[in-house]
Backbone as a ProteinNet text record, in pm:
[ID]
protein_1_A
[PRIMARY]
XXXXXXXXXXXXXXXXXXXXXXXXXXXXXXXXXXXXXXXXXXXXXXXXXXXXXXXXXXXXXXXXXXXXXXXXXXXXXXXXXXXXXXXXXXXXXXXXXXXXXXXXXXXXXXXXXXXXXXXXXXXXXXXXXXXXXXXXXXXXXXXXXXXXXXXXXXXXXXXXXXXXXXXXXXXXXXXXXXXXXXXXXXXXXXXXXXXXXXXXXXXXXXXXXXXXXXX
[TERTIARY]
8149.5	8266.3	8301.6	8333.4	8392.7	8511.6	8564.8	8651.1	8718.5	8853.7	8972.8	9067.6	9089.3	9141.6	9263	9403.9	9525.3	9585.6	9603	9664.1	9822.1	9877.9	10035.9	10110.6	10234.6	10296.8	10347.8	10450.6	10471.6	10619	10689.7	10685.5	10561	10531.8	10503.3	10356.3	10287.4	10146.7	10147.6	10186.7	10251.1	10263.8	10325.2	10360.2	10212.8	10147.7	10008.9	9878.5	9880.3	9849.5	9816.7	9948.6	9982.2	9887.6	9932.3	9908.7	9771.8	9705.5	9576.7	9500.2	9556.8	9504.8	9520.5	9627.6	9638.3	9547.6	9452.1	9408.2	9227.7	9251.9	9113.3	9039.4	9100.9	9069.6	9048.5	8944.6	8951.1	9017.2	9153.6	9221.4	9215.7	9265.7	9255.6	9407.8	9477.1	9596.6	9530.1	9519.5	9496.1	9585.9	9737.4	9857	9814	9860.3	9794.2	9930.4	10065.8	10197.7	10308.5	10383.6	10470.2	10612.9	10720	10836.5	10921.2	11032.6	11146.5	11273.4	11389	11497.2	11515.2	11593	11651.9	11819.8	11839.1	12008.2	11983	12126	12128.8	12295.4	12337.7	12479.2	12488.2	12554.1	12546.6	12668.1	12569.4	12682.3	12776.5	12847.3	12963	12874.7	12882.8	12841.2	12858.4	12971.5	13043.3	12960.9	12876.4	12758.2	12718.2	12617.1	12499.8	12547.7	12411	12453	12372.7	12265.8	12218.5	12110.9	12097.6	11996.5	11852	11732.9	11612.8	11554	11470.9	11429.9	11289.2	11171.4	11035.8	10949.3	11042.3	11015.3	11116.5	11077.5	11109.1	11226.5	11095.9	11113.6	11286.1	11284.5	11423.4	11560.6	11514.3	11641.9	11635.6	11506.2	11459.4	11537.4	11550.4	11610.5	11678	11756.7	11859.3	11970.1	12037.5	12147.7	12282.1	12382.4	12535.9	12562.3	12521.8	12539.7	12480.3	12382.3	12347.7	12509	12608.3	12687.3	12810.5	12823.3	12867.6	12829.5	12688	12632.2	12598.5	12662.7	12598.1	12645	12770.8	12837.8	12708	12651.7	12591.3	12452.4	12419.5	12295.7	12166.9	12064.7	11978.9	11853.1	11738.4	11612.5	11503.8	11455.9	11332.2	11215.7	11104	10941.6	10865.5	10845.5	10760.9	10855.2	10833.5	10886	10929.6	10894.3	10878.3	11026.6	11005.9	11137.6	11268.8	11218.4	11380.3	11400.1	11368.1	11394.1	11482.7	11412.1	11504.2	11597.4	11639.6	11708.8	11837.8	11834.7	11908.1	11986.3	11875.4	11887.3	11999.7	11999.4	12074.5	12242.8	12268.4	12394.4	12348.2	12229.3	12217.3	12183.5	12274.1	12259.2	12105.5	12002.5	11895.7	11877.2	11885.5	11888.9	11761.9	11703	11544.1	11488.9	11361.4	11216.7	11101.1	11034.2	10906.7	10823.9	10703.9	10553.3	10511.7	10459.5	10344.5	10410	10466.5	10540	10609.1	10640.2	10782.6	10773.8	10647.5	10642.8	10676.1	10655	10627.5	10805.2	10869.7	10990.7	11058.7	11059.8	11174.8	11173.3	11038.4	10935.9	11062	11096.7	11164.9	11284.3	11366.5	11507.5	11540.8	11676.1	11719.6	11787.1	11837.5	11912.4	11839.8	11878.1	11840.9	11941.5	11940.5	12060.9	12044.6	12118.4	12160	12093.8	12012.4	11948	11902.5	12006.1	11967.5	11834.1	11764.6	11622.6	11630.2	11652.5	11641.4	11508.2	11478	11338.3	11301.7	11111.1	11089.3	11077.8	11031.4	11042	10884.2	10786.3	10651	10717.5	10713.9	10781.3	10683.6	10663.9	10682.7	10790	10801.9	10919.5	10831.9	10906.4	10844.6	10870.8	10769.7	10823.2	10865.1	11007.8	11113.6	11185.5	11263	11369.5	11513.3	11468.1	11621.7	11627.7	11751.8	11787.7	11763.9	11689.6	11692.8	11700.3	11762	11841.6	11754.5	11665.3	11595.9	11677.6	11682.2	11765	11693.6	11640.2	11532.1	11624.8	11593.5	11672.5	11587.3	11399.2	11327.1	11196.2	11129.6	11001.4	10889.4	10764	10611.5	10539.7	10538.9	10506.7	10313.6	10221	10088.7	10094.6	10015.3	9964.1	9870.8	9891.7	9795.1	9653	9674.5	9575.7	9500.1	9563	9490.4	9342.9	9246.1	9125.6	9050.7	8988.5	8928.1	8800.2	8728.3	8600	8497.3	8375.7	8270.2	8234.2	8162.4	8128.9	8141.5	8077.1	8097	8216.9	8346	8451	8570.9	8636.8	8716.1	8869.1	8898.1	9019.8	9175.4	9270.6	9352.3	9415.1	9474.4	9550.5	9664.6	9785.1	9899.3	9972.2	9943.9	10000.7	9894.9	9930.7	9837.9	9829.4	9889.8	9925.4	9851.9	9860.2	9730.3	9601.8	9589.5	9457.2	9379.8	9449.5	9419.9	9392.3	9447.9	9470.1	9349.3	9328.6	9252.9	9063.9	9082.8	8933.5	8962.8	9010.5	9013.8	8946.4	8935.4	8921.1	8783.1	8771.3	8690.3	8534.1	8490.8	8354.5	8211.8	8190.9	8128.4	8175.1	8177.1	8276.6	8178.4	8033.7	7942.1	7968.2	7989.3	7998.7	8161.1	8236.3	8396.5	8392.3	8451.5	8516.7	8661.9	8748.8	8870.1	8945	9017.5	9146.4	9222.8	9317.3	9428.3	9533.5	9655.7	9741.7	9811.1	9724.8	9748.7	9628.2	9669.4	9588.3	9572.7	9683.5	9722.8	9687.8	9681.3	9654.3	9467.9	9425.7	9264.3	9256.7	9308.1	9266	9295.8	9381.4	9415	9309.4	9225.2	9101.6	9010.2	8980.4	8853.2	8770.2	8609.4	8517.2	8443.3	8222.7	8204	8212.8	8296.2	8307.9	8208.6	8221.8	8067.3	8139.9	8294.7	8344.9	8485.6	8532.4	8664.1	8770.5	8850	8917.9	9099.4	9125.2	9269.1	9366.5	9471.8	9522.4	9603.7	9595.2	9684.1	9832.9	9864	9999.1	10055.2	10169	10222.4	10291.2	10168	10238.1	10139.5	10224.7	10080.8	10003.3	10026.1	9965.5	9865	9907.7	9760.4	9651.5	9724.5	9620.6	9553.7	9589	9504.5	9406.5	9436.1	9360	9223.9	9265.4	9184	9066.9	9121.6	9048.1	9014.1	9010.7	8976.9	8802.3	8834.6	8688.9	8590.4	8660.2	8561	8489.9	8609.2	8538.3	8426.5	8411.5	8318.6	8199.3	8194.4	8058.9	7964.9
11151.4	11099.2	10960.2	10884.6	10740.6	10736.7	10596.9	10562.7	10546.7	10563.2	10496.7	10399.4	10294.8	10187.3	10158.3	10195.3	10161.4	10006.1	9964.5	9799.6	9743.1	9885.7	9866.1	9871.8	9787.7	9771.2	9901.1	9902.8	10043.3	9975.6	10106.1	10245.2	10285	10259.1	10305.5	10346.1	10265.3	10302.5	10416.6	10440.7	10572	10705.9	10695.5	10788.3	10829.4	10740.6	10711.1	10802.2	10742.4	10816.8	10959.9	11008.1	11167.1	11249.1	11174.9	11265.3	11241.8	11150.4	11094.8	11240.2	11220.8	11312.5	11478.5	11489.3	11656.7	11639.6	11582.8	11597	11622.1	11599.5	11602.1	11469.9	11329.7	11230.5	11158.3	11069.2	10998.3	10868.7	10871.6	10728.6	10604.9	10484.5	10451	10366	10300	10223.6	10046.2	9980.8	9840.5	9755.7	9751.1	9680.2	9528.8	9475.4	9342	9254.8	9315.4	9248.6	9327.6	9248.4	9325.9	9282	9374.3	9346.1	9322.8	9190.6	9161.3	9130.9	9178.8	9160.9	9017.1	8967.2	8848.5	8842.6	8742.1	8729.3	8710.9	8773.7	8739.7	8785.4	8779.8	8788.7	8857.8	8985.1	9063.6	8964.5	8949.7	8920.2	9007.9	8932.6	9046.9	9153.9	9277.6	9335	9366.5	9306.8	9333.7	9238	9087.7	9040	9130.2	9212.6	9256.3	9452.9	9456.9	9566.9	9730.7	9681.6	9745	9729.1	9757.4	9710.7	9728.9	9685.7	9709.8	9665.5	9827.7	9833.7	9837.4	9767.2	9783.8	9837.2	9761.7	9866.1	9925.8	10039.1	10062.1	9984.3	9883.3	9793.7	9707.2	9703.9	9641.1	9714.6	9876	9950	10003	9939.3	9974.3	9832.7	9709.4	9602.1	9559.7	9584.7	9540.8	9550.8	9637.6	9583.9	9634.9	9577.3	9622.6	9584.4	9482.4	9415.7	9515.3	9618.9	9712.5	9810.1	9836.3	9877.7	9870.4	9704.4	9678.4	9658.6	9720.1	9730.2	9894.9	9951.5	10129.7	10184.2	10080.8	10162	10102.5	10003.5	10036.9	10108.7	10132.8	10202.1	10147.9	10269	10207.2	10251.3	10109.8	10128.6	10125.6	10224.7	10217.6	10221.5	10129.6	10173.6	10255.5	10358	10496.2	10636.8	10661.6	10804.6	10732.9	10669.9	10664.6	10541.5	10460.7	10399.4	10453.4	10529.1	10581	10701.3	10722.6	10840.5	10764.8	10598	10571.6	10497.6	10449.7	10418.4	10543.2	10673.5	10776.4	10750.1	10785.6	10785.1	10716.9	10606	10485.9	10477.6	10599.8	10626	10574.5	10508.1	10454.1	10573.4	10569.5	10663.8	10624.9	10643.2	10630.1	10634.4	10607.6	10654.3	10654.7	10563.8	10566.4	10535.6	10645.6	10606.1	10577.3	10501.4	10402.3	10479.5	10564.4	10602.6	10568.2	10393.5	10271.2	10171.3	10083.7	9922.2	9915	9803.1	9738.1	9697.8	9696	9633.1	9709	9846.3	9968.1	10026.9	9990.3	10014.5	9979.1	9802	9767.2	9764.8	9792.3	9785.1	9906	10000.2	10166.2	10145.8	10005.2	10006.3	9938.2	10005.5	9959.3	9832.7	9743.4	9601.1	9494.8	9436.8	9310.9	9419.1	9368.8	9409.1	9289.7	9290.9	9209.4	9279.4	9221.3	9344.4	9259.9	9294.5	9207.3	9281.9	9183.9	9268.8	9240.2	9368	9343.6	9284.7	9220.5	9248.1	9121.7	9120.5	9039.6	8910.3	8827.1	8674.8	8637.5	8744.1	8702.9	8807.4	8751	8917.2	8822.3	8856.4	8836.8	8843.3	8708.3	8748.5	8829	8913.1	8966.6	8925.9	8922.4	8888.4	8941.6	8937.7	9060.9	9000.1	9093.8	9051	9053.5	9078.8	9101	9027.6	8992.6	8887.5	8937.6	8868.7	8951.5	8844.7	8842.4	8750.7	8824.4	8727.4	8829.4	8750.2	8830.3	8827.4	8904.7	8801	8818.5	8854.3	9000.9	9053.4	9079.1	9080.8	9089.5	8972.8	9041.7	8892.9	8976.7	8952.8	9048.9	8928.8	8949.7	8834	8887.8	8778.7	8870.7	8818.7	8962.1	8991.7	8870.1	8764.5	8711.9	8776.3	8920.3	9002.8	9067.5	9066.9	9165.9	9132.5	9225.2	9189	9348.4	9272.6	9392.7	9418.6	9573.4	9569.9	9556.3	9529.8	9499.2	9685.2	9685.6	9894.1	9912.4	10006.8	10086.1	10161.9	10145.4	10180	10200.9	10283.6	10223.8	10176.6	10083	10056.5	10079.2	10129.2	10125.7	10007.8	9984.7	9856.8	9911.4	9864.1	9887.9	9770.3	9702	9547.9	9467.8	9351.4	9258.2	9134.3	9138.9	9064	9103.5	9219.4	9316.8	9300	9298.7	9276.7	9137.8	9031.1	8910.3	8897.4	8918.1	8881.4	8937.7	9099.8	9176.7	9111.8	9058	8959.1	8839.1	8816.8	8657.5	8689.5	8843.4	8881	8960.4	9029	9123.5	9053.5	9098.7	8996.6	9073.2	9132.4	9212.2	9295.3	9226.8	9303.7	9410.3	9390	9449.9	9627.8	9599.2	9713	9835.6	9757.4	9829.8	9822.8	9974	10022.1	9996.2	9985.5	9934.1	10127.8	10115.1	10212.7	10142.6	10125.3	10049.2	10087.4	10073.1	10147.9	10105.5	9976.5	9931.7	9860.3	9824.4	9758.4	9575.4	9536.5	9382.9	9405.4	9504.1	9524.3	9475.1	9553.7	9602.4	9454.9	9368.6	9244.5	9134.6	9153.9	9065.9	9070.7	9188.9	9173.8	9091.2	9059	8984.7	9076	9021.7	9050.7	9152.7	9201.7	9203.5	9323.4	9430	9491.2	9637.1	9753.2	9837.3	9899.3	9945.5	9993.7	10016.1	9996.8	9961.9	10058.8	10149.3	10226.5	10218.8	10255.8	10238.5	10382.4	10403.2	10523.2	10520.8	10675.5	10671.1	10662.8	10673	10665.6	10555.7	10514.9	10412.7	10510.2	10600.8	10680.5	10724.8	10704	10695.7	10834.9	10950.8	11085.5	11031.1	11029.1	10952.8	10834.8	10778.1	10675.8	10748.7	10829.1	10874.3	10990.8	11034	11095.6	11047.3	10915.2	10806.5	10770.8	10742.2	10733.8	10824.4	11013	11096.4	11090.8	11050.3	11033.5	10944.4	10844.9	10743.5	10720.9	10780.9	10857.3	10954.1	11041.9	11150.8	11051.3	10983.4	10935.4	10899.1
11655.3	11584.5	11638.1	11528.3	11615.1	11625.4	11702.2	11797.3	11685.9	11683.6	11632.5	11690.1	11655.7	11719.3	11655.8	11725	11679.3	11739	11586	11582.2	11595.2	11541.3	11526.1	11655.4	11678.9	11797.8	11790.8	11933.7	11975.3	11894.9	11905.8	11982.7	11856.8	11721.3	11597.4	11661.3	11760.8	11799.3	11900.6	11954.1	12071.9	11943.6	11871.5	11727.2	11639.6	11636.1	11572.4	11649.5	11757	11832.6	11863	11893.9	11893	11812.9	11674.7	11534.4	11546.7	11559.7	11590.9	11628.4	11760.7	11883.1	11820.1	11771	11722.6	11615.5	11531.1	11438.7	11498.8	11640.6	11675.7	11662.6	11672.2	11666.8	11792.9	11856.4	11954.2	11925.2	11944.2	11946.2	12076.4	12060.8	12157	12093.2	12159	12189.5	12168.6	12079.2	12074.3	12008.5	12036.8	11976.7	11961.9	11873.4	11791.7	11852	11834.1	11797.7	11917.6	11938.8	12009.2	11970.9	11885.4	11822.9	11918.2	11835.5	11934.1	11807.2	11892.6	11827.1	11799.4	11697.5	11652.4	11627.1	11692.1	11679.5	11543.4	11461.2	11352	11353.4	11183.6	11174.5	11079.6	11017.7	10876.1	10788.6	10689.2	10582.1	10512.1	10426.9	10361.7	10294.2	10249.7	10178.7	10088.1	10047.6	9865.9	9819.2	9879.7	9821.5	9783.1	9794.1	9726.3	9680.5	9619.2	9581.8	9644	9720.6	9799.6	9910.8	10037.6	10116.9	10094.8	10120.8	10100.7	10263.1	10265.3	10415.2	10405.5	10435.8	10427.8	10557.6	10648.4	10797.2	10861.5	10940.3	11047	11155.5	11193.8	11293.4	11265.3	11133.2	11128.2	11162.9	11159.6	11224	11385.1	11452.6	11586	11660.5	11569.4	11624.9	11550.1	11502.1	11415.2	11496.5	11570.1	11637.8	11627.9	11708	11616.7	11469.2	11467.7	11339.3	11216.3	11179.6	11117.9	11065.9	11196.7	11111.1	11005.8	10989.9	10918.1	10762.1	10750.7	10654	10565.5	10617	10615.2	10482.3	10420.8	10316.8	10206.9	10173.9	10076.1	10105.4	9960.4	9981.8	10010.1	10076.7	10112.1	10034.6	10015.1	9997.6	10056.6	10095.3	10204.2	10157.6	10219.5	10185.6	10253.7	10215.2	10335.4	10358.5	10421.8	10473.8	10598.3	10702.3	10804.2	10830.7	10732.1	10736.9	10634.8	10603.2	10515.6	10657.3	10695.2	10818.5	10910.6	10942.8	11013.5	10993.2	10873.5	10821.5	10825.5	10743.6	10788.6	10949.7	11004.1	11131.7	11205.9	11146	11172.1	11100.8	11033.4	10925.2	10802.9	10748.3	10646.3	10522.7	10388.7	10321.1	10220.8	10222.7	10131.2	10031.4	9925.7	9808	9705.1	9785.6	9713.6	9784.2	9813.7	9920.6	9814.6	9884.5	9784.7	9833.4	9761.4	9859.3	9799.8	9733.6	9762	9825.7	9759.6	9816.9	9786.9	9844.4	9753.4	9622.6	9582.5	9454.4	9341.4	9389.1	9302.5	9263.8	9443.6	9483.3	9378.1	9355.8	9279.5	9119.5	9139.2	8915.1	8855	9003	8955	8981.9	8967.8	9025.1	8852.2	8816.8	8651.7	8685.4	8551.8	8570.7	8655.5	8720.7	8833.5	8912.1	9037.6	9119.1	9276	9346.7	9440.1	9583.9	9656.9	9727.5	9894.6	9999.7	10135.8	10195.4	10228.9	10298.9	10434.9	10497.3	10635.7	10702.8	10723	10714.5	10889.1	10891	10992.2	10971.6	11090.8	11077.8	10973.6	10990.3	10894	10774.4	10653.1	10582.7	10449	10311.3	10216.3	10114.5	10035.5	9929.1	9795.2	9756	9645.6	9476.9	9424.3	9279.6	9213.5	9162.1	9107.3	9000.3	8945.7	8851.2	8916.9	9072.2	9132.1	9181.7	9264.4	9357.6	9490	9603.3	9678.7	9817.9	9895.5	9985.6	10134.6	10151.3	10282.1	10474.2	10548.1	10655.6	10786.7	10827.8	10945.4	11062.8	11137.7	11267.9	11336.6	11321.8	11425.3	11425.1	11498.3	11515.1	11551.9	11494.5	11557	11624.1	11753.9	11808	11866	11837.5	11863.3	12021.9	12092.5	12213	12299.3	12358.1	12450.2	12481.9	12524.6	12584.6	12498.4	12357	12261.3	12260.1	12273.7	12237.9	12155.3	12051.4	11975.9	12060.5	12145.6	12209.2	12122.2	12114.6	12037.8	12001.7	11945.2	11886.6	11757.1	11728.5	11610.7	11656.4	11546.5	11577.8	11401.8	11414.2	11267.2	11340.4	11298.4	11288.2	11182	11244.5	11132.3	11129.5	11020.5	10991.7	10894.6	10922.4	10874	10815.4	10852.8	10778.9	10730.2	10624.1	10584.8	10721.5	10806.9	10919.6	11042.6	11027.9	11145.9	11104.5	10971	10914.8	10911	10927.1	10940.4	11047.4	11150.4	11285	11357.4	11268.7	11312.6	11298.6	11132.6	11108.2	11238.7	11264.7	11383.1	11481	11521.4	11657	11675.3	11536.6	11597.3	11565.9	11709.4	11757.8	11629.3	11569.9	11458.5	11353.5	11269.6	11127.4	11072.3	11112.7	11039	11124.8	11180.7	11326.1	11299.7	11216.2	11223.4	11091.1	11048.3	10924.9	10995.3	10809.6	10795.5	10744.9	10771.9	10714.5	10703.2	10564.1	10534.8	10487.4	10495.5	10463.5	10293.6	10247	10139.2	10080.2	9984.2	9891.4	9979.1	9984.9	10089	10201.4	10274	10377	10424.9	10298.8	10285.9	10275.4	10182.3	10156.1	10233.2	10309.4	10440	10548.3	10584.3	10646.3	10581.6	10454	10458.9	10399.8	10382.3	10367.1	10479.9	10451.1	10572.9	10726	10591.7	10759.2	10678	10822.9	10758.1	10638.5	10650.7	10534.5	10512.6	10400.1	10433.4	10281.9	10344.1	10255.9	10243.2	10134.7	10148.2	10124.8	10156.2	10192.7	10081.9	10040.7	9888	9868.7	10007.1	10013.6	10143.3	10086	10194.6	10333.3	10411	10470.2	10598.1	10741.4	10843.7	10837.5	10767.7	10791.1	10691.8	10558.9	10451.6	10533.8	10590.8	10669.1	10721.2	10830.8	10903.9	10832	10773.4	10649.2	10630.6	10579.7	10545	10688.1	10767.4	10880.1	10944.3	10921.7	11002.4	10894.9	10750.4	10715.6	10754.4	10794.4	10818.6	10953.1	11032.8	11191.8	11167.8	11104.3	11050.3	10951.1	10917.8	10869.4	10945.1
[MASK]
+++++++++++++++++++++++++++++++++++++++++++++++++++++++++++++++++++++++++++++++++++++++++++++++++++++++++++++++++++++++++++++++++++++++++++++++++++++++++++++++++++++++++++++++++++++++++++++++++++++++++++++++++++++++

């Protein structure tokens, strides 16, 4: 069976991991990025008409300032960030399992929508208004180095996946697991094989990558 190589910063790679490991997987720990809070300031919230959460990471560093925002509702992408969004007092009202793109195609009217989001983020092309408000930063690793091997890697961002083609010394040598469609395509060309997970959700990923370890 091959190696699995986790790209995502912690705590989310520590989490990855685990499930990894209970599935009978040989993981290994290879964080690309390491998240940091950002001063920031919450705006009024009678602006908008509801939050939009794409990670996690924005309610892991988001801050005091998060609770002056709790009365409106929230939109999360995944399971994994509407959990912590909850978590956080935020009431959910719609979880996305693909993207954001899919997220807002299923939201009625335009509506007014703050994105918590990071300092690398994408704006999305919508019919809504959507006012994005950076509270963290993925800053990449000095030390990160991908080892040379036949190995699969997961990739969770289109940002991991780029970073991830920069580094790794034989593409011909590493299959891709992706957690998206942008994701898959942010790697590049070139590698031995490269699949995408049907759902925006790390148990489907790994899904995805418990096959490609087994080939």
């Amino acid at each position: 069976m091959k190696l699995l190589l986790v790209l995502r910063p912690e705590p989310g790679n520590r989490a990855t991991i685990e499930r990894a490991n209970a599935m009978g997987l040989d993981a290994l720990p290879c964080p690309l990025f390491s998240t940091q809070p950002v001063e920031w300031t919450a705006p009024d919230p009678h602006d908008f008409d509801a939050l939009l959460f794409t990670s996690a990471n924005a309610l892991r560093h988001g801050g005091e300032a998060l609770a002056a925002l709790t009365r409106l509702p929230a939109l999360a992408v995944g399971p994994a960030t509407a959990h912590a969004a909850s978590a956080s007092g935020f009431n959910v009202t719609i979880t996305g399992g693909e993207d954001v793109d899919a997220l807002l195609e299923a939201l009625p009217g335009a509506q007014r929508l703050l994105h918590l989001t990071g300092a690398d983020h994408r704006h999305p092309e919508t019919r809504h208004f959507i006012e994005p408000m950076i509270v963290y930063a993925s800053v990449p690793l000095e030390a990160a180095i991908i080892p040379p091997g036949d190995f699969v890697a997961l990739v969770h961002s289109p940002r991991a996946g780029s970073h991830l083609a920069a580094l790794a010394p034989d593409r011909g040598q590493v299959a891709i697991a992706a957690i998206s469609a942008r994701a898959a395509a942010a790697c590049g060309p070139g590698w031995a094989a490269l699949a995408v997970s049907a759902e925006f959700s790390d148990s489907a990923l790994l899904a995805v990558a418990a096959r490609l370890c087994q080939d």
